[in-house]
LUMMI-268635 format. One line per 10 residues: number of its first residue (from 1); for each residue x, y, z of C-alpha. Coordinates in nm, 3 decimals. Layout:
N
NUM> X/Y/Z  ...
//
This chain:
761
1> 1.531/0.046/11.982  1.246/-0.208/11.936  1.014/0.071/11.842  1.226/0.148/11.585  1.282/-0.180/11.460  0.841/-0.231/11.455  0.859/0.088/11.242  1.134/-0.003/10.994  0.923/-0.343/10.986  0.592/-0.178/10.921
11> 0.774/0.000/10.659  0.905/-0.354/10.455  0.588/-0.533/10.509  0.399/-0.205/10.377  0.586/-0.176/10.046  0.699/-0.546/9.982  0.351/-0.707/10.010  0.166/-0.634/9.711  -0.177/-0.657/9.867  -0.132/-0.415/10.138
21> 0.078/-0.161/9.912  -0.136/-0.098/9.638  -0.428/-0.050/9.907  -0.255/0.201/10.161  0.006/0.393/9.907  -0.095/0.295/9.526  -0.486/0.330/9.507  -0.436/0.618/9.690  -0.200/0.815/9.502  -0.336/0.651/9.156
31> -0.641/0.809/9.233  -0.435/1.154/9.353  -0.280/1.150/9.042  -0.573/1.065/8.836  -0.741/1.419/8.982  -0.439/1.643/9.043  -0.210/1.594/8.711  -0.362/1.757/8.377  -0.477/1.538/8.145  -0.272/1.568/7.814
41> -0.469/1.706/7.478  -0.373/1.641/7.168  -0.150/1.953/7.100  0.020/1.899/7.437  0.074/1.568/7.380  0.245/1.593/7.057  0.472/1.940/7.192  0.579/1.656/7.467  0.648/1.314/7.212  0.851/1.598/6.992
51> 1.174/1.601/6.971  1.419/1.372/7.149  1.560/1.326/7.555  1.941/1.419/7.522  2.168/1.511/7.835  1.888/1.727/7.983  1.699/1.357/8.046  2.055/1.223/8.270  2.086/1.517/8.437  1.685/1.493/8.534
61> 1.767/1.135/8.662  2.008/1.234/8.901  2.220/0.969/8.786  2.464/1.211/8.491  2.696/0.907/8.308  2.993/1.156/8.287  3.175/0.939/8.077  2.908/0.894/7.809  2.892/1.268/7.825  3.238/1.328/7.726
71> 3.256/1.049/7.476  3.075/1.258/7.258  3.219/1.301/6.921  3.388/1.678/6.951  3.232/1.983/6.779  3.415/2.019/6.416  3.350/2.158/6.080  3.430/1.966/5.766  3.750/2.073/5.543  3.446/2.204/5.246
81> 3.254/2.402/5.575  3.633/2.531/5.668  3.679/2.643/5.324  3.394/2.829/5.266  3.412/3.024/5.575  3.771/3.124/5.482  3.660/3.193/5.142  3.279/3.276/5.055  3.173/3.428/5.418  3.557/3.616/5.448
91> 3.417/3.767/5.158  3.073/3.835/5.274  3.214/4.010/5.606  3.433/4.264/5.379  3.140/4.389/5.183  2.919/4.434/5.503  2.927/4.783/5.690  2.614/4.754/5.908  2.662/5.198/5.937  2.543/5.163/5.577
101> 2.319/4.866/5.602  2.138/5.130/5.863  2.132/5.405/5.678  1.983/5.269/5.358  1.726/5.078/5.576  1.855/4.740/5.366  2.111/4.483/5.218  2.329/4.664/4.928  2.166/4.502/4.655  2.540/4.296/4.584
111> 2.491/4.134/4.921  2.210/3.991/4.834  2.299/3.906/4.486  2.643/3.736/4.681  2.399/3.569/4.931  2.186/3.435/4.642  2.485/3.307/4.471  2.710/3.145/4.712  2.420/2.946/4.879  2.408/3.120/5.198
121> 2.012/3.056/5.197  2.102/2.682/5.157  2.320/2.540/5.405  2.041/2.299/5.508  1.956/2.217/5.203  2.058/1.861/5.050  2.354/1.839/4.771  2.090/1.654/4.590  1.897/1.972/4.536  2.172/2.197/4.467
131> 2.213/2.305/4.880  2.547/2.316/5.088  2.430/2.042/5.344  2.608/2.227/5.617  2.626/2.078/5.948  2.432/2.273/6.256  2.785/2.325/6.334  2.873/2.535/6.063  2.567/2.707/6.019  2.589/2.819/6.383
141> 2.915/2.914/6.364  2.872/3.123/5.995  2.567/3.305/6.155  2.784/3.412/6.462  3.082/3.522/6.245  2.845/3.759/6.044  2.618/3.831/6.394  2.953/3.984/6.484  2.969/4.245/6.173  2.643/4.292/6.071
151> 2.340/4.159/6.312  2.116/4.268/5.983  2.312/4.025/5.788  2.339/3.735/6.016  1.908/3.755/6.073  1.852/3.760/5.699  2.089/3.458/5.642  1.951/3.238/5.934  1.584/3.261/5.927  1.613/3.015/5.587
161> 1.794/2.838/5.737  1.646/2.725/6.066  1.254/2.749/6.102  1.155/2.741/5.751  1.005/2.628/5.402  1.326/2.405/5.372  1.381/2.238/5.705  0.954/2.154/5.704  0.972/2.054/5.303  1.279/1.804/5.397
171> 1.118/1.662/5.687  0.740/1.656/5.580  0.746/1.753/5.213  0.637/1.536/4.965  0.880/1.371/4.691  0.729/1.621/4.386  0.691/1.874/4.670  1.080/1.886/4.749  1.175/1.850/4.358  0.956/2.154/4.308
181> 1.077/2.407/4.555  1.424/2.283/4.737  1.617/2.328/4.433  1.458/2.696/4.401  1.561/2.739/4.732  1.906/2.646/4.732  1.966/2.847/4.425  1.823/3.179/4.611  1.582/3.208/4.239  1.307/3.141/4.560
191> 1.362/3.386/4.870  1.120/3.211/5.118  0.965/3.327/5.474  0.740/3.181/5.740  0.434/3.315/5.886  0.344/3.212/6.213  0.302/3.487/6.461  -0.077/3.648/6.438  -0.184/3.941/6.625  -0.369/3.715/6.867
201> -0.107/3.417/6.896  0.287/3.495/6.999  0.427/3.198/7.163  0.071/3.035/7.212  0.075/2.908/6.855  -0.145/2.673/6.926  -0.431/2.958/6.926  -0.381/3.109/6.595  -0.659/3.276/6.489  -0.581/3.214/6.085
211> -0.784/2.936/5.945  -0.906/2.773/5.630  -1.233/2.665/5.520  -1.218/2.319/5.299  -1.440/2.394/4.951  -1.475/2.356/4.603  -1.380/2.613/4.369  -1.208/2.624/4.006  -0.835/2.663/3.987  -0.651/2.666/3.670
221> -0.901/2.568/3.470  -1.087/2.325/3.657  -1.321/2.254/3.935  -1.110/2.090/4.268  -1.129/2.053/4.644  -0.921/2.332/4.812  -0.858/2.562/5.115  -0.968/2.878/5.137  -0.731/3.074/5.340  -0.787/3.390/5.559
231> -0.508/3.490/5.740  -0.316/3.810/5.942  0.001/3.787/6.053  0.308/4.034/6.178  0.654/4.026/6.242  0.771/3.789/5.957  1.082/3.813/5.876  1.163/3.883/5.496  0.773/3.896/5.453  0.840/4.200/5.246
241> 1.096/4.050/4.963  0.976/3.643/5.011  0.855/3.497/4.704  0.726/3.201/4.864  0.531/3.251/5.166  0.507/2.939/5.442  0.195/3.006/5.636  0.043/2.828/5.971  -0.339/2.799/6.020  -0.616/2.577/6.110
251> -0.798/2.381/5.848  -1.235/2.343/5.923  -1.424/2.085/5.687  -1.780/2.193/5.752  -1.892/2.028/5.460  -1.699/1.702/5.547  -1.554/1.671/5.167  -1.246/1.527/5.293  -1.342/1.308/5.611  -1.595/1.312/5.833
261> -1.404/1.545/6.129  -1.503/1.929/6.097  -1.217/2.061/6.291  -0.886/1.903/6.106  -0.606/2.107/6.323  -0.297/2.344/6.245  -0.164/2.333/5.903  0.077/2.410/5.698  0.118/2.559/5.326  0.363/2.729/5.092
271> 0.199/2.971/4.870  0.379/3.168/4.630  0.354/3.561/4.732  0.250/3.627/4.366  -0.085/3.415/4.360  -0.408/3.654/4.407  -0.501/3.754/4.739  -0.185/3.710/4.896  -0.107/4.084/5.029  0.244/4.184/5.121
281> 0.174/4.448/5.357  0.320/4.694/5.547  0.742/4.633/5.686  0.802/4.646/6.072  1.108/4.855/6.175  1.296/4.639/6.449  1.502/4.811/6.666  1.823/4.989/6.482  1.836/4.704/6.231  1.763/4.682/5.846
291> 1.696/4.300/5.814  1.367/4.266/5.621  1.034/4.243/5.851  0.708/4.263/5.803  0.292/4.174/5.784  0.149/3.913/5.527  -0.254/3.907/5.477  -0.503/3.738/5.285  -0.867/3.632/5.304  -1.069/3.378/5.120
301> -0.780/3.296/4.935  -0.819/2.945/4.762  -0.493/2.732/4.730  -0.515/2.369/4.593  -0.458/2.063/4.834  -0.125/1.954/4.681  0.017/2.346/4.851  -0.019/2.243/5.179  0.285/2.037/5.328  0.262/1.664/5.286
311> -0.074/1.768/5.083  -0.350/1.639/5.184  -0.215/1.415/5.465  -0.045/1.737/5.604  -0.367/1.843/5.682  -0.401/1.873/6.048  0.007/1.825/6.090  0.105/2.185/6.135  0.151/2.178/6.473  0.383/1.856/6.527
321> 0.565/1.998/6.191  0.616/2.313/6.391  0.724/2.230/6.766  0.941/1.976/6.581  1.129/2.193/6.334  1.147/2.513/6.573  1.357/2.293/6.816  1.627/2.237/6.616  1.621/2.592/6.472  1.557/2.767/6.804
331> 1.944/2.524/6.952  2.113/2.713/6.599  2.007/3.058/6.515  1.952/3.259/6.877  2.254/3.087/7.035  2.471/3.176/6.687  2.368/3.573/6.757  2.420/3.553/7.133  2.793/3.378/7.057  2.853/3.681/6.822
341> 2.757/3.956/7.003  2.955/3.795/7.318  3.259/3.725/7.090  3.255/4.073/6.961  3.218/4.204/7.297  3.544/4.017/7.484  3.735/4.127/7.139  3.649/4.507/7.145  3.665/4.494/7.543  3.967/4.394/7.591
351> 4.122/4.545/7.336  3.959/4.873/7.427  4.009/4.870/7.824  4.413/4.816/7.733  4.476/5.096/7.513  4.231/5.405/7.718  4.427/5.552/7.988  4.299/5.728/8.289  4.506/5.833/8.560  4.792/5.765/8.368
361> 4.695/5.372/8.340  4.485/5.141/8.144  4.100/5.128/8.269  4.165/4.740/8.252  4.402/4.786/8.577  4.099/4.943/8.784  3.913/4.672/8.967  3.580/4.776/8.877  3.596/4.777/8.542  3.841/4.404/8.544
371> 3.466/4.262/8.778  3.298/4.358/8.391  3.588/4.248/8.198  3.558/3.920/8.366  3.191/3.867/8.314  3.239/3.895/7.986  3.480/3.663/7.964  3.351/3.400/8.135  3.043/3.434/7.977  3.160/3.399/7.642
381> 3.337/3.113/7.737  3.003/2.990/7.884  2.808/3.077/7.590  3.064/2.930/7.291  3.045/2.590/7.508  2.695/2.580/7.492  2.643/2.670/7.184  2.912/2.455/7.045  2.741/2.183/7.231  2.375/2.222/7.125
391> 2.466/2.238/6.811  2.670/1.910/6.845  2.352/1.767/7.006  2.169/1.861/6.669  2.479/1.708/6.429  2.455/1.374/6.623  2.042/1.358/6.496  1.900/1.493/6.840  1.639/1.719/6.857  1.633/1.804/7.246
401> 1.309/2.087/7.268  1.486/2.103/7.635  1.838/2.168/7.570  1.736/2.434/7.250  1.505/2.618/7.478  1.813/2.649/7.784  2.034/2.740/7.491  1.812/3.011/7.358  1.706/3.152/7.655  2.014/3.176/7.917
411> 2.260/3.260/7.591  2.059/3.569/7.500  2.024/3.643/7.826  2.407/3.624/7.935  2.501/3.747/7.593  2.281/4.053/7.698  2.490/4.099/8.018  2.841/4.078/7.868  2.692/4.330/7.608  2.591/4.556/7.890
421> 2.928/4.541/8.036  3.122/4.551/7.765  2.913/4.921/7.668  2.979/5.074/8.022  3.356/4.982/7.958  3.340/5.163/7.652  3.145/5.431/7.801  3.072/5.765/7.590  3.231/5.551/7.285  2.930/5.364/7.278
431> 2.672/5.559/7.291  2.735/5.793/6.964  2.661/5.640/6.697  2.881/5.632/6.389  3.145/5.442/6.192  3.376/5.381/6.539  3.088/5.262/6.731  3.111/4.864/6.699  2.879/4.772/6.970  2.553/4.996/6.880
441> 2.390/4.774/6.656  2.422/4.411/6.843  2.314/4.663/7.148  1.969/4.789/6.979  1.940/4.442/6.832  1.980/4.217/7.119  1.640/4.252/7.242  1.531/4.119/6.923  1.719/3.753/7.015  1.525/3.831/7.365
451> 1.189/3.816/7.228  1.159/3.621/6.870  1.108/3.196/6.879  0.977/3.199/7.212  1.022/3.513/7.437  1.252/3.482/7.688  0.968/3.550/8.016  0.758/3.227/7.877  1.051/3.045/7.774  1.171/3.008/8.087
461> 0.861/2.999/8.277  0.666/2.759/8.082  0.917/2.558/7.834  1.231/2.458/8.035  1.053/2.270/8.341  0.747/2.298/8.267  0.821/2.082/7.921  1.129/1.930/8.046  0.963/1.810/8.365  0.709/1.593/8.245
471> 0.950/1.486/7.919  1.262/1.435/8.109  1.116/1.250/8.385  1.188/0.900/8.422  0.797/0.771/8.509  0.586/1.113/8.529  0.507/1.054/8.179  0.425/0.704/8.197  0.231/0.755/8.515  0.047/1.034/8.355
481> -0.044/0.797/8.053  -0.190/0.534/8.280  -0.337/0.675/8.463  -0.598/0.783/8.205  -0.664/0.410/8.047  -1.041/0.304/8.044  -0.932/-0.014/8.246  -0.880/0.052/8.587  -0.787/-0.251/8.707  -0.505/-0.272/8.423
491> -0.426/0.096/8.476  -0.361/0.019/8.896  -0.152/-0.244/8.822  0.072/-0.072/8.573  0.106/0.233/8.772  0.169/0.002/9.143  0.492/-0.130/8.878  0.600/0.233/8.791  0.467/0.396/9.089  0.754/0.130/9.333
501> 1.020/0.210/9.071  0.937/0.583/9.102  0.970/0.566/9.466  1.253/0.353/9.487  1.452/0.639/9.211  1.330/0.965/9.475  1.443/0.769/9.760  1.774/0.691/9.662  1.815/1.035/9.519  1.714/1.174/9.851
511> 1.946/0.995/10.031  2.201/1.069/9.787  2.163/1.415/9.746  2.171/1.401/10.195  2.502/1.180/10.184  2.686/1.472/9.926  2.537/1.752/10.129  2.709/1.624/10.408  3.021/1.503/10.294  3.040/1.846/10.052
521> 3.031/1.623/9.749  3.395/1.487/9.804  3.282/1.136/9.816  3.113/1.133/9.516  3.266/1.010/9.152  3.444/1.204/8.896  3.526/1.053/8.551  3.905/1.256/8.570  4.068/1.388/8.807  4.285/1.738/8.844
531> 4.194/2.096/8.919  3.805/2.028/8.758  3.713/1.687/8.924  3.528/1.835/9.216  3.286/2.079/8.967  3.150/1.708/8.821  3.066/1.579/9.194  2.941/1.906/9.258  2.711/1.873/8.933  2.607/1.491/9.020
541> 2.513/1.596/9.358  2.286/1.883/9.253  2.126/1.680/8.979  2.045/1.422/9.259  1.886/1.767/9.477  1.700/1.868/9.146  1.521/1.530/9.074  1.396/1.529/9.435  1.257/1.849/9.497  1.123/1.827/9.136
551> 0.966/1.535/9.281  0.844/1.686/9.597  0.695/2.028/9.369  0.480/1.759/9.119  0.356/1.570/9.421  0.232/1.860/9.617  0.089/2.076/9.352  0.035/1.814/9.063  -0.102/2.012/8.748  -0.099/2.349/8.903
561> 0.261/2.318/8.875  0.282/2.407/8.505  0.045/2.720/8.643  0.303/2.797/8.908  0.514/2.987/8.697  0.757/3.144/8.906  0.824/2.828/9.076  0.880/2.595/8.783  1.071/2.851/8.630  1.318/2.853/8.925
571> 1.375/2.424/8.921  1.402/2.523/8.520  1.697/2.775/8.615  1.858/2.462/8.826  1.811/2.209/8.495  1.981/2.498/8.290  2.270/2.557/8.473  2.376/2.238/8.516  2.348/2.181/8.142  2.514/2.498/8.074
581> 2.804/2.350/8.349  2.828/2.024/8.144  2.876/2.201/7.819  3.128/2.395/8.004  3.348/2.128/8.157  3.306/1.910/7.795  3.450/2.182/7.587  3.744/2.231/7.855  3.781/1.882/7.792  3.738/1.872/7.381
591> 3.971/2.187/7.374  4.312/1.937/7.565  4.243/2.110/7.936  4.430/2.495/7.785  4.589/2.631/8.130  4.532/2.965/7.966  4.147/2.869/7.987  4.129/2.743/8.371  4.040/3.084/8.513  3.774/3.096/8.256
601> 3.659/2.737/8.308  3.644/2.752/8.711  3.466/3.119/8.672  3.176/2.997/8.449  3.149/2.702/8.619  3.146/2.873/8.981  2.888/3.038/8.834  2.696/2.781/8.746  2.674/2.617/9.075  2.634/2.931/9.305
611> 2.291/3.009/9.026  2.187/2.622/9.058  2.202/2.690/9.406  2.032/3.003/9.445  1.764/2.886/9.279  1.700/2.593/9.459  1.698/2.820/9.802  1.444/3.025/9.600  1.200/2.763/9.543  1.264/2.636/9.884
621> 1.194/2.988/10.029  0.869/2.995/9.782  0.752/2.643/9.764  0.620/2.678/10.146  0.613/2.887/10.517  0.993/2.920/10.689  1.027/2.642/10.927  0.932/2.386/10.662  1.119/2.553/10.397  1.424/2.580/10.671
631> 1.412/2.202/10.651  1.371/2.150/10.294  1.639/2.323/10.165  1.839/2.094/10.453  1.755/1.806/10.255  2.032/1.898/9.974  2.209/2.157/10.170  2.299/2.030/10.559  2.496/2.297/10.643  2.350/2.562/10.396
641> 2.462/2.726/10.039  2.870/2.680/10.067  2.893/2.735/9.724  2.981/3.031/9.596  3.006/3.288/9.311  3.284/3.360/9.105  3.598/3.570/9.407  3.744/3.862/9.300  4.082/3.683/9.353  3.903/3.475/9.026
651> 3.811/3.745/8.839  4.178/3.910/8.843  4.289/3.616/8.755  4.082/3.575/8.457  4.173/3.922/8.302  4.539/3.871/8.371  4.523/3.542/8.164  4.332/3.705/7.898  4.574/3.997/7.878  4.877/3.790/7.892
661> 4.790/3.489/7.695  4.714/3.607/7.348  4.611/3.263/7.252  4.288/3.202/7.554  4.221/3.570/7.401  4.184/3.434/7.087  3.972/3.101/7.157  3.752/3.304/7.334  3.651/3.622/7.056  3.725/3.359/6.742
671> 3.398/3.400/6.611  3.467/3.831/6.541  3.502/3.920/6.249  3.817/4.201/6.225  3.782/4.354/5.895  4.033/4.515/5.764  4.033/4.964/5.833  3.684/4.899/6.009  3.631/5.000/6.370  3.728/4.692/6.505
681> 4.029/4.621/6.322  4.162/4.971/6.449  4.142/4.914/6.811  4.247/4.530/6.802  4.573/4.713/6.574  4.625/4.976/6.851  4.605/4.729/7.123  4.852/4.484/7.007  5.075/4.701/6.867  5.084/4.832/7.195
691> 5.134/4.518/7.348  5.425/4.419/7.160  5.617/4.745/7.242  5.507/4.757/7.614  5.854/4.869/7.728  5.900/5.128/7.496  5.554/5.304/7.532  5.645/5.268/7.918  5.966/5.435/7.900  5.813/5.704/7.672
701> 5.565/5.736/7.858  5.782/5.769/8.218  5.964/6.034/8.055  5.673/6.272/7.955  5.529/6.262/8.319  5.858/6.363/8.441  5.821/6.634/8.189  5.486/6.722/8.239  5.570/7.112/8.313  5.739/7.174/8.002
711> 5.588/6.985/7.743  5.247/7.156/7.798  5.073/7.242/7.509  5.338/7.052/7.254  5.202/6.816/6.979  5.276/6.472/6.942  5.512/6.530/6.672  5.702/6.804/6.901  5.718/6.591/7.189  5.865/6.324/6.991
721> 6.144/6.564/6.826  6.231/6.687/7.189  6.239/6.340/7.323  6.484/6.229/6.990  6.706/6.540/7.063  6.715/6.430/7.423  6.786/6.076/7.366  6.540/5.916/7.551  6.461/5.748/7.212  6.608/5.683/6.880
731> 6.414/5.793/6.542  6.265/5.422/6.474  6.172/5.441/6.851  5.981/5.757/6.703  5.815/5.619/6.466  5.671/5.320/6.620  5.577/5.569/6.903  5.419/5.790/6.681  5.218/5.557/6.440  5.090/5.376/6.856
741> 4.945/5.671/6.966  4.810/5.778/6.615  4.581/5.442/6.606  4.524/5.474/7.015  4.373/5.856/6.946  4.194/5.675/6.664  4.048/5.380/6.818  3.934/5.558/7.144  3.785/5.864/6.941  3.406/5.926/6.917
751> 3.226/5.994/6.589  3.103/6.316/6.569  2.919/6.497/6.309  2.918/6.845/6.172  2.628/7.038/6.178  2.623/7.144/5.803  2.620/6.769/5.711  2.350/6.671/5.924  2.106/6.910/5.825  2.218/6.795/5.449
761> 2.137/6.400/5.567
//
């Protein structure tokens, strides 16, 4: 007992008296730090101060105020937003067929006449200058709408409006600048595209190869300072129809006619695709999809100061312009697609797996195919939170780089699992391709989502916690930017101040995290109470585990950690799933706790949690050798992982609420688009037409395997007639019967060609 008491004493005198702290623990570690963590360039420092801290910063902490969370306004469109989705885009989605989109390898010139007109290229675009000022809201949800009819469509309408010519003119533009070309924009009389992506730079934009040389030339009729411009770039999409061209490179001043610095940085110009030198080359051919892509060139191509963004002060810019911008546009246009594709899916799905019989029953009634069924489902639900949430996040003048880059890369990825199911449900049906083959396109397409603004592999491995470690950290930033001061006596006294704080947050955190592991989170606070109140401890106590193993991974390997991949992606998959959780439980909330949604809810969120987990055993199992990694993962998890993924009892349960409650069907495949006589329309009309006579297609259907023997061979229409004559049914019993199993023999059929017309194609 005294021994222990000398050591908890050693302890307080250590860290309470100043003297003896900073020499045994800060000096130390200040000079640890000062060697082990990466000091910050200029690019990387400006990718960090970029955007804002949002949720992804509480949950970081450890300390998630649930109540602030859910006092966030709801998600909601304006009554102008609501009316022209009813009206301009319900138009939009009955002139799309994306068979024919395919086939003619582009828009029918009317779309994009109707896309022109109606200001579909302008939703970000101010009033002001003639735009629709559309909330991030509404844009996400218009792109998902048309994402679900026509993936063509929904690329060529979003790329104006997220990364951009308009969203960098508003933000960085100058005054004659934006009165110039935002009014041309909104008006669709200027089609714009961006060039970023060289053959030598994909996500690294930071090593473009593209540059400009500052010089004096004549332009329009007299002699001015300029850029000439060389550049090479690929997969731009609408390079191939743009009429103004947004291009990324880096700016060189060997001559020092504008300041004394040679190098000046990434920059950014708009440069009309008509002016000489500027080469529209040759269109890419993205996986079964028509939207316009393509390669832009140009060398020693001179463009006058006032073209480049900001003019001459945007020289040098590009880059914060860029990381900036693509933020907000990465939270909007990839989780838009992934919500489509995911609310087409659960639509078709379930529609599909009700109305194909084997066996005698609906496929939905075998267990198998219900474990798909209820992946999709509870991934949509997962993925409209989300993205109903990020978008939010955006609306309310964040710009999280965090939260976009979770939202862009676990929706695509989940979006690309439902889509998976939801084409072995379908089987055969979805793998000819034709007018009654509704899931082809998004299938072709979605690794498109996978790889543009950021590809998924880096996203996750470098952005997430890599990014959101050092910007969602309470004091690694502000350790990291002391730590690098000339004075070093200044310097050690700042970071002893940070440095006890820092200790004091991983401490309690630890013991926290402990306490909940323990106690199974039961102890722990919930802002409401009912079946959802132990998912929030759940979260808090995992946030709590995340912040002190993050700690543990940046003390150990310092700057390496960013180089360690595979580990930091793993503490990025526990920040993202507890985001993805939050979004989860604050739309359950926002939507007035729907019973028909519960199943859904508790499977998303289950998992959520069992994911979190998993990953944190990962690192654990990864970070270092067994018997210490036995003990880390002991730190959060006493007993080990008790949580786990979504039962099969769960997943029933979810397909039998989706079946039965037409109305959680229809909050959770919204966003599809059912267009009247197209594919979709037919097997959502077979399946609830079925639905509603249940009884009667069961009785009919009783009495022809009874009759199996003799009515081999007969038609519908005789089988019917015998069944009338029998009395088993009356004649409107008939027809209902008849006009069911019409549009079932219809929706389930597979297109097929004839010979003769495919040699003519």
């Amino acid at each position: 007992m005294t021994l222990i008491l000398l050591v908890i004493l050693a302890i307080v005198v250590i860290f309470c008296v100043r003297d003896i702290r900073v020499k045994l623990i800060t000096k130390p570690l200040f000079n640890y730090f000062k060697t082990s963590l990466p000091e910050l360039s200029q690019t990387e420092r400006e990718a960090m101060e970029a955007g804002t801290i949002w949720w992804d910063g509480a949950l970081f902490s450890g300390k998630p105020n649930w109540r602030k969370w859910l006092s966030n306004d709801k998600p909601k469109l304006s009554d102008e937003e609501q009316a022209f989705i009813d009206n301009e885009l319900n138009t939009l989605l009955n002139m799309l067929d994306e068979e024919k989109i395919a086939r003619a390898n582009d828009l029918p010139k009317e779309v994009w006449q109707y896309l022109k007109e109606k200001g579909f290229f302008a939703f970000i675009i101010p009033k002001s200058y003639g735009g629709r000022e559309f909330s991030a809201q509404a844009n996400s949800t218009i792109v998902a709408k048309i994402a679900s009819r026509s993936l063509s469509t929904a690329v060529t309408v979003m790329v104006p409006n997220s990364l951009g010519p308009a969203e960098l003119l508003l933000h960085y533009g100058t005054n004659a600048q934006q009165e110039h070309w935002l009014p041309k924009l909104a008006s669709g009389e200027v089609l714009p595209c961006f060039a970023l992506t060289s053959p030598e730079a994909g996500s690294d934009a930071g090593s473009i190869q593209d540059y400009a040389i500052v010089c004096e030339r004549e332009f329009e009729g007299e002699k001015q300072v300029g850029l000439a411009v060389t550049w090479q770039k690929r997969y731009i999409t609408l390079a191939p129809v743009a009429d103004v061209l947004g291009l990324a490179f880096k700016v060189y001043d060997p001559e020092q006619l504008l300041s004394n610095q040679v190098e000046r940085g990434i920059t950014c110009a708009l440069i009309p695709t008509a002016h000489e030198g500027v080469n529209t080359g040759d269109r890419h051919q993205p996986l079964g999809q028509a939207f316009m892509n393509g390669t832009t060139s140009g060398e020693d191509v001179f463009i006058p100061l006032s073209w480049v963004i900001g003019e001459q002060a945007g020289i040098g810019k590009g880059w914060r312009m860029l990381v900036s911008c693509l933020s907000a546009g990465r939270g909007i246009s990839l989780p838009a697609l992934s919500a489509g594709t995911a609310h087409l899916s659960t639509r078709t799905s379930s529609a599909y797996a009700n109305v194909r019989r084997q066996f005698g029953v609906p496929i939905a009634a075998f267990e198998g195919v219900q474990s798909a069924l209820a992946r999709i489902y509870g991934y949509t639900y997962l993925i409209e939170a989300v993205r109903q949430t990020t978008a939010l996040a955006i609306d309310l003048k964040q710009s999280p780089s965090v939260v976009t880059a979770i939202a862009k890369y676990h929706l695509t990825e989940h979006a690309r699992v439902a889509l998976n199911d939801a084409m072995d449900i379908h089987g055969g049906k979805a793998i000819q391709m034709g007018e009654m083959n509704y899931l082809a396109y998004n299938y072709m397409g979605m690794p498109i989502s996978i790889t543009v603004e950021g590809a998924n592999i880096l996203t996750r491995s470098l952005m997430i916690f890599g990014q959101g470690a050092t910007r969602c950290h309470p004091f690694i930033l502000k350790e990291m930017s002391i730590v690098q001061q000339d004075d070093q006596l200044i310097a050690l006294k700042e970071f002893d101040e940070v440095l006890c704080k820092h200790l004091q947050h991983t401490s309690v955190n630890g013991v926290k995290a402990l306490l909940n592991g323990l106690t199974l989170a039961r102890f722990e606070r919930s802002p409401v109470s009912g079946d959802v109140a132990p998912y929030y401890r759940r979260l808090t106590w995992l946030s709590q585990a995340l912040s002190v193993y993050s700690d543990i991974a940046m003390l150990k390997l310092g700057g390496s950690l960013k180089r360690r991949e595979m580990l930091s992606a793993k503490l990025g998959d526990v920040l993202s799933y507890l985001y993805m959780a939050s979004c989860v439980l604050k739309k359950y909330e926002d939507d007035g706790h729907q019973q028909g949604d519960l199943p859904l809810v508790k499977f998303a969120l289950d998992h959520c949690l069992y994911e979190a987990s998993k990953a944190v055993y990962a690192f654990c199992d990864n970070f270092t050798m067994a018997p210490l990694a036995f003990l880390l993962k002991r730190l959060a998890f006493p007993f080990g992982n008790w949580l786990k993924a979504p039962s099969d009892t769960l997943a029933v349960q979810v397909c039998n609420h989706v079946t039965e409650n037409n109305t959680t069907r229809e909050r959770i495949s919204h966003l599809c688009s059912v267009v009247k006589h197209s594919a979709v329309d037919t097997v959502e009309h077979a399946y609830m037409l079925e639905k509603a006579h249940g009884p009667l297609m069961a009785k009919y259907r009783k009495w022809c395997k009874q009759n199996t023997a003799s009515l081999v061979g007969k038609s519908l229409n005789e089988k019917l007639n015998i069944a009338t004559r029998e009395k088993v049914i009356d004649d409107k019993a008939s027809e209902t019967i008849f006009c069911i199993e019409t549009l079932v023999a219809k929706a389930c059929a597979v297109d097929a060609k004839a010979q003769k017309d495919e040699k003519e194609s």
